[in-house]
C-alpha positions, 0 to 999 in steps of 0.5 A: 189082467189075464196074466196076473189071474192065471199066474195065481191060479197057477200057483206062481203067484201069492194071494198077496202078489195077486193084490198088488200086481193088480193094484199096479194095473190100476185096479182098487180094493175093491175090484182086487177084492172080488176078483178073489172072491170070484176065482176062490172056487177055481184055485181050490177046485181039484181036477176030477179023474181023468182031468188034467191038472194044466189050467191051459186044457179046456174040457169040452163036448161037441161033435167036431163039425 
């Protein structure tokens, strides 16, 4: 599942080749469904100044140690 959503985060996958990947997985229409409700506000999220647009960096805060 992992695989499927970051490719339609990426964009490399349709809204309609996200549904059926994961209907072959074995998930239903309605697990397929908020799975996309769920992920709406990411694949429409822009990254702020000075974030990178690589869905694969993770911002963070810590001290290191």
């Amino acid at each position: 599942m992992r695989g499927i959503v970051k490719d339609y985060l990426d964009g490399k996958l349709s809204r309609r080749g996200f549904m059926s990947r994961m209907s072959h997985a074995g998930f239903g229409a309605l697990g397929i469904s908020s799975a996309l409700q769920s992920l709406d506000p990411f694949l429409h999220a822009s990254p702020q100044a000075g974030e990178s647009s690589d869905s694969s960096i993770v911002p963070f805060q810590g001290t290191g140690g």
